[in-house]
C-alpha positions in Angstrom: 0.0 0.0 0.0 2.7 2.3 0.8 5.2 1.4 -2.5 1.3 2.1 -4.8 1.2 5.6 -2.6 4.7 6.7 -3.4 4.4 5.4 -6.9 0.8 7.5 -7.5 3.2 10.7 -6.1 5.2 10.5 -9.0 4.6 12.5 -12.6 5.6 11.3 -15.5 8.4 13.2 -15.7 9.5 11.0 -11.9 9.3 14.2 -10.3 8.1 13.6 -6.7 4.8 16.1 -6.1 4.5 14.7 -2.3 4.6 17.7 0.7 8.0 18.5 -0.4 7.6 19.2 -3.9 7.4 23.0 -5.2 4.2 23.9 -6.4 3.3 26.6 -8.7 3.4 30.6 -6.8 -0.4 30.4 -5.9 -1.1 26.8 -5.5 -1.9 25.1 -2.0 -2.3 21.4 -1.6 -5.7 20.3 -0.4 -4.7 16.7 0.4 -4.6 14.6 -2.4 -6.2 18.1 -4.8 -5.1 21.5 -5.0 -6.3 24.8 -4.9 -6.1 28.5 -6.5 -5.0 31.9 -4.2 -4.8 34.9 -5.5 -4.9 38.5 -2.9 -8.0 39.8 -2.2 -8.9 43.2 -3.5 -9.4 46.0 -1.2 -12.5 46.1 0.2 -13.9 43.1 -1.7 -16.2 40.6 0.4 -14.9 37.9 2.7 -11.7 37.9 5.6 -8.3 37.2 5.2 -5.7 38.8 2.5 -6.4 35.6 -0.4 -9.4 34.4 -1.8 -9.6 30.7 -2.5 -10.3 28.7 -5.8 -11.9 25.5 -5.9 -10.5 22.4 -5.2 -9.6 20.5 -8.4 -7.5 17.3 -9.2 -5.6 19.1 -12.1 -2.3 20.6 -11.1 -2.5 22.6 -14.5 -6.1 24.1 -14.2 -5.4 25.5 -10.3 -2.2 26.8 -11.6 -4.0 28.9 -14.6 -6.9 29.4 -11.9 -4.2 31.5 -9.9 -1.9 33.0 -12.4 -5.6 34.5 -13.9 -6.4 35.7 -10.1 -2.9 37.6 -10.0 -3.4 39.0 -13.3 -6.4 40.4 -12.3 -5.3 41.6 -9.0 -2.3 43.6 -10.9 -5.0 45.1 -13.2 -7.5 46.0 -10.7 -4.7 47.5 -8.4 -2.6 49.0 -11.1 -4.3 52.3 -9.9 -4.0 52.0 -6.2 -0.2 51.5 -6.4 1.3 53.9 -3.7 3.3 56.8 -5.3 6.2 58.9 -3.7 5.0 60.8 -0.8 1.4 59.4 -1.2 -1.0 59.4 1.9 -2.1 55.6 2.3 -4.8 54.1 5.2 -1.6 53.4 7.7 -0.2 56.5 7.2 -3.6 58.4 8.2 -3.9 56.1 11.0 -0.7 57.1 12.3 -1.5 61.0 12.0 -4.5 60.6 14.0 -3.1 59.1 16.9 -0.2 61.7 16.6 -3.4 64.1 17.2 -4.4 62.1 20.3 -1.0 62.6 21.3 -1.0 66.1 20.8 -4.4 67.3 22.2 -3.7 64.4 25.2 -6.4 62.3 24.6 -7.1 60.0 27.6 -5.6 56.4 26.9 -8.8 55.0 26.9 -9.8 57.3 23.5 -6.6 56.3 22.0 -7.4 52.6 23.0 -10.8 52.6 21.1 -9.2 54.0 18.3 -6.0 51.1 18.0 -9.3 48.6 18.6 -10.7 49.9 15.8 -7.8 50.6 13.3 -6.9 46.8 14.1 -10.4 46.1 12.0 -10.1 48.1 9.5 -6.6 46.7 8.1 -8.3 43.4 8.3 -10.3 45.1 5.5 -7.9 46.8 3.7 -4.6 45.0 4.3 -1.8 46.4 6.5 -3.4 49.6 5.6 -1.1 49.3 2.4 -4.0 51.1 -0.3 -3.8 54.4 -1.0 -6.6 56.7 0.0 -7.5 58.0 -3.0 -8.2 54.7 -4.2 -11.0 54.1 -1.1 -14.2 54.5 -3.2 -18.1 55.2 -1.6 -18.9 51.2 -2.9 -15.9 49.7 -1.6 -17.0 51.6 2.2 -20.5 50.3 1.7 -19.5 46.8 0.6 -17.5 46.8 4.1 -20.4 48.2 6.2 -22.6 45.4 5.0 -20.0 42.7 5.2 -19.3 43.8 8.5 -22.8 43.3 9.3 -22.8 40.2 9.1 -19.7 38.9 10.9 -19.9 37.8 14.4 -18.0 39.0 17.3 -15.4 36.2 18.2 -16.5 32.3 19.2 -19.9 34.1 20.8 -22.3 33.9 17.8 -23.4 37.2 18.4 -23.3 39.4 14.9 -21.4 42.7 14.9 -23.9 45.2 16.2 -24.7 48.5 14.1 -23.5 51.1 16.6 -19.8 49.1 16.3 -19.9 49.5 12.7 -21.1 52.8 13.0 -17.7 53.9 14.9 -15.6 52.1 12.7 -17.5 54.2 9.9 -16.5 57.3 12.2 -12.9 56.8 12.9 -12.5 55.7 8.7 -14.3 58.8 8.1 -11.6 60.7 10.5 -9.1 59.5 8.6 -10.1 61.1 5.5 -10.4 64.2 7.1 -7.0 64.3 8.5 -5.6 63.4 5.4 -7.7 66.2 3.7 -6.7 68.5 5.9 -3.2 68.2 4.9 -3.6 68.2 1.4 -3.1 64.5 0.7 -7.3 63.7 -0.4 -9.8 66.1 -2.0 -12.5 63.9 -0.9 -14.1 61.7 1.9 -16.0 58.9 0.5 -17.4 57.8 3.8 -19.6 60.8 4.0 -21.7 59.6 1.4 -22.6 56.3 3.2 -25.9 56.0 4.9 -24.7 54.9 8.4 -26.9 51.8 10.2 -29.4 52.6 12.3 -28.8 52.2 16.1 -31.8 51.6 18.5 -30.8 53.5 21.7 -30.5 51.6 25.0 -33.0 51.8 27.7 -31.9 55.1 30.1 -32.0 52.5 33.5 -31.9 54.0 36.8 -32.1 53.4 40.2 -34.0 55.4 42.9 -32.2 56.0 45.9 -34.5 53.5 48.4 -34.3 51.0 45.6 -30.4 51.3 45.0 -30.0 50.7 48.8 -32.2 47.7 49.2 -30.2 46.3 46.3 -26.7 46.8 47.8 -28.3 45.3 51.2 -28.9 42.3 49.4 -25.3 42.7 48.1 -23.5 42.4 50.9 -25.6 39.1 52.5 -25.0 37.6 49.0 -21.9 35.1 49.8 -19.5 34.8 47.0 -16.4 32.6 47.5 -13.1 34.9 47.5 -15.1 38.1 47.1 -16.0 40.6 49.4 -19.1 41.9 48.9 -18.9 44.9 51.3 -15.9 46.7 49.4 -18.2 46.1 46.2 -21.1 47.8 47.5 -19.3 50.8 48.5 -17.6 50.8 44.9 -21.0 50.9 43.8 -22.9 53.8 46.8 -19.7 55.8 45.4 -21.0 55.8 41.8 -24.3 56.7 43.3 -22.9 59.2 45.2 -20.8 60.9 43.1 -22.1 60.3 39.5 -18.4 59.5 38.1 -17.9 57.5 35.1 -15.9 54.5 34.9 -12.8 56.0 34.0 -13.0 59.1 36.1 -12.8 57.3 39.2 -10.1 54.5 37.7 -8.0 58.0 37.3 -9.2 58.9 41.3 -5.5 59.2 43.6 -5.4 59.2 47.5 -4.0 62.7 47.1 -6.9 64.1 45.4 -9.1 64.1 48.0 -9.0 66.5 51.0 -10.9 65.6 53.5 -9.8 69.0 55.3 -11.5 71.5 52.8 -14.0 68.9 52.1 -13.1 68.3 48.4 -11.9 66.2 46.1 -10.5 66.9 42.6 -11.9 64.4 39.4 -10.0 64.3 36.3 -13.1 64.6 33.7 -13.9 63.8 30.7 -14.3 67.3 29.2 -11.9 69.0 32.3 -11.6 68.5 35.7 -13.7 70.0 38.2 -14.3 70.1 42.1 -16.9 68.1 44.0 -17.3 68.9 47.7 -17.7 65.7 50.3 -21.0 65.8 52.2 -20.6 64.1 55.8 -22.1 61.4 54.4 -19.7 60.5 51.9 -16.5 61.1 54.1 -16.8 57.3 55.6 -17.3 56.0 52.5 -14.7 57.5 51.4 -12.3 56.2 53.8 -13.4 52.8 54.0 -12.0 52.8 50.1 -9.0 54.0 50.8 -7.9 51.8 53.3 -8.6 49.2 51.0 -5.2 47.7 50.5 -5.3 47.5 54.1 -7.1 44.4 54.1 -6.8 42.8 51.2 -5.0 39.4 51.3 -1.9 38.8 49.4 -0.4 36.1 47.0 3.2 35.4 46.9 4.1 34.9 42.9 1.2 36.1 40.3 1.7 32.5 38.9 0.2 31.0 42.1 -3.5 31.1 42.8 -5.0 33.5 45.5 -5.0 32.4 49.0 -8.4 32.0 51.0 -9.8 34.9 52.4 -11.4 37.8 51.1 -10.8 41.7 50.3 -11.2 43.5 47.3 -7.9 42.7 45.4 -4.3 41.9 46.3 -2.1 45.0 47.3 0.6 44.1 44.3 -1.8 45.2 42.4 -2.2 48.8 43.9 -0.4 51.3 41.9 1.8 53.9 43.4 2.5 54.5 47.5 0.8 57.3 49.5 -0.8 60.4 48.1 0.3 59.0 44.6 -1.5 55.8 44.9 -5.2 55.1 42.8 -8.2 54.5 44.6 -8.9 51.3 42.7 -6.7 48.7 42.7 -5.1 48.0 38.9 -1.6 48.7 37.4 -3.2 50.6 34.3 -6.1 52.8 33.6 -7.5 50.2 31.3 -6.8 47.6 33.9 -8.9 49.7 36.9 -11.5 50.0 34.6 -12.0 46.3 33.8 -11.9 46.0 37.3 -14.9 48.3 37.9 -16.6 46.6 35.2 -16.2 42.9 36.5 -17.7 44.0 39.5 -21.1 45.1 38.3 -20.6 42.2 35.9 -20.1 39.8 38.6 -23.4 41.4 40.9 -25.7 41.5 37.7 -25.8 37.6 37.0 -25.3 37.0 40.8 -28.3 39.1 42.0 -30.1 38.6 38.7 -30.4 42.4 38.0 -30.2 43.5 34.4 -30.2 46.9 35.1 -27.0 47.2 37.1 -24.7 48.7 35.0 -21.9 51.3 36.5 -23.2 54.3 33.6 -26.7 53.1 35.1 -25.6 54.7 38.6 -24.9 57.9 37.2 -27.8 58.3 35.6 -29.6 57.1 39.0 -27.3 60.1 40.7 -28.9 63.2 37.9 -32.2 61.4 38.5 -32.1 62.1 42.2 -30.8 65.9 41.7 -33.9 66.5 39.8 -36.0 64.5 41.7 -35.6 67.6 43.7 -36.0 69.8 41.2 -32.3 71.0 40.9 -31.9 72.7 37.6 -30.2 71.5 34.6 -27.0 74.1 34.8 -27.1 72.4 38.6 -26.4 69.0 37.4 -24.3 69.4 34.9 -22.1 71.0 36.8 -21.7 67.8 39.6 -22.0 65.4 36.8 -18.9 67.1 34.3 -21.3 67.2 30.7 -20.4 69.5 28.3 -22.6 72.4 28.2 -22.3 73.6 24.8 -24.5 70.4 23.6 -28.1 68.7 25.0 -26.0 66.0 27.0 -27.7 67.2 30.2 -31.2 66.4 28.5 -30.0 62.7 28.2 -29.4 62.3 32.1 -33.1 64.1 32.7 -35.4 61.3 34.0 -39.0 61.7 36.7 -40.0 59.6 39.1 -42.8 57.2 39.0 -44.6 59.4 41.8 -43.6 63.0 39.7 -45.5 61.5 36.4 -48.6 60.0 38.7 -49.3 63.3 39.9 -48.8 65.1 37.0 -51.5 62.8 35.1 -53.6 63.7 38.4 -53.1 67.4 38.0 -55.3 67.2 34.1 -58.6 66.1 36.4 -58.2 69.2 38.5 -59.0 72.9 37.2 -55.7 74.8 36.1 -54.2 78.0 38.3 -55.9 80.5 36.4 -58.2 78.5 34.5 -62.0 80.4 35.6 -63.4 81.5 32.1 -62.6 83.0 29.7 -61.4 86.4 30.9 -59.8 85.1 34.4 -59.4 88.9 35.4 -62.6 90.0 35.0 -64.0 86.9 36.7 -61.9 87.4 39.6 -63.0 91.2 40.0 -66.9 90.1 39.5 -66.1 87.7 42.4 -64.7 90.4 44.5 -68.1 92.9 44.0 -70.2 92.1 46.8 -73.6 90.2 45.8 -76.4 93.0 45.3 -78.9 90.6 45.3 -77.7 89.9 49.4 
């Protein structure tokens, strides 16, 4: 069986064409068969840099099969070939993280856009195209093949609002390289972007939040301790921070002599003052590292106990040191962001969310009918835009009363000249 396999691997020229044998440039061996390759075009449909003939027992026909795939290749591209000094899709990457640089982005802006560049030269390869040869169907042809995909071994297809920033950083691209001179045009502006449903505004009223986080802390979870969770989450409450504004929180930024502590922001940074009811809370989180247990070597598993992480994973000593524990900012946010995970299966709450909190803390402001200047101030929005009217929600008890208030008579509502009816009122009765 074996001398019939080697003899069968033989041509008739008794040249072997086993595994070592050099096929022709663009053939692969498909077991016994072969198969054509040839690169993929820029923005054509499909993943990876080669599209894939079909498998055929000729040598000679997935030969011609590939040399006709290259030829074509060379033709479509002979137009997209980079020229001296050209601007090409890495290039334009590369100036607008040099912008990041410049206007100091926070690293988590600069980390959304490498996330997203990383898909993008999937598309177009090593970003090796030149812009100008990026055309309006070639974007849409990507925006529906992106569709499509699914996101890792989940199953779950790429959702609209992630192709819609992908569509937005492309599009930023273009415009940087228009800005210098390199493109007279950005083809991505004339592509209808998908539609994105917006996500329920969840929030939490204050005696709901706190009945939650009692059940938190009875909850038993093995190596976890639930009580440094629940103040992680009564500090979003309490404070209305985002994720990564209290990941960028240091020991030294609060004062608990003034009564303040500073918050790097989103948009700047701004003071919030600590109520007596925070300053507890306050520094029960700091003296976190305190009593959290250790582990000797990170390739060891934890040792039993509980606390809310181990101290080598604190970064910085004294005044310099972060709130949360975490050697990165990225890291202290995934660590904010396990723990809500973690208490939403656990407690079987889909609402809890950390941006959920904050929404819970502007609901409470103008629950008592604090004005929209008020809480934007506390909560750091921009105030040249509507962002404030996002974080506006009423309580179940505000909107049952106002439905109430259409079965009663309005202020001022006595006729149809309220003036004069209030002045006939006033005339004593002649008829008394």
């Amino acid at each position: 069986m074996a001398k019939e396999r080697r003899t069968n691997e033989r041509t008739n020229n008794g040249k072997r064409e086993g595994k070592q044998a050099k096929l022709p440039p663009g053939v692969e061996r498909v077991r016994d068969k072969y198969r054509a390759r040839w690169p993929r075009l820029p923005g054509e449909a499909g993943s990876g840099r080669y599209r894939k003939g079909q498998v055929t027992a000729d040598l000679w026909r997935a030969a011609k099969e590939a040399q006709e795939g290259r030829e074509r290749y060379e033709k479509a591209m002979a137009g997209h070939k980079v020229q001296r000094g050209e601007w090409t899709l890495a290039k334009a990457m590369e100036a607008v993280l040099d912008e990041c640089r410049i206007k100091e982005n926070k690293p988590a802006t600069t980390a959304h856009y490498v996330e997203h560049f990383r898909v993008l030269k999937q598309v177009w390869p090593e970003g090796r195209a030149p812009l100008r040869s990026v055309t309006t169907e070639q974007v849409e042809l990507f925006r529906d093949e992106r569709r499509k995909m699914t996101v890792g071994h989940t199953g779950r297809q790429v959702s609209a609002r992630t192709v819609r920033h992908e569509l937005q950083i492309l599009s930023r691209c273009f415009e940087v390289a228009i800005k210098r001179g390199y493109v007279g045009d950005n083809p991505v502006k004339h592509v209808t972007r998908p539609k994105v449903r917006r996500k329920a505004k969840d929030y939490f009223g204050r005696g709901e939040l706190l009945a939650l986080l009692d059940r938190l802390r009875q909850t038993e979870v093995p190596r976890v301790d639930s009580h440094a969770d629940a103040d992680l989450m009564l500090l979003l409450f309490a404070t209305g921070l985002r994720r990564a504004e209290v990941a960028r929180l240091r020991v030294g930024d609060i004062n608990f002599d003034r009564g303040t502590f500073t918050v790097d922001g989103k948009m700047r940074p701004r003071t919030m003052y600590i109520p007596g009811e925070l300053e507890p809370l306050l520094r029960r989180i700091i003296a976190w590292p305190e009593k959290s247990y250790e582990r000797t070597s990170r390739n060891l598993p934890p040792l039993a106990g509980k606390g809310p992480a181990f101290k080598s994973t604190w970064e910085g000593e004294g005044r310099e040191r972060y709130l949360l524990p975490g050697e990165s900012e990225s890291l202290r946010i995934g660590a904010v962001r396990r723990v809500f995970r973690r208490w939403k299966k656990e407690l079987d709450e889909p609402r809890l969310r950390a941006h959920a909190l904050r929404h819970s803390f502007t609901a409470h402001l103008y629950a008592w009918h604090k004005g929209k200047e008020f809480v934007s101030a506390l909560a750091g929005h921009e105030r040249e835009n509507d962002a404030a009217d996002h974080y506006i929600h009423y309580q179940p008890a505000d909107l049952i009363e106002g439905m109430a208030l259409l079965w009663k008579p309005a202020k001022h509502e006595r006729g149809a000249h309220p003036v004069q009816d209030d002045a006939a009122r006033d005339e004593p009765d002649e008829a008394a």
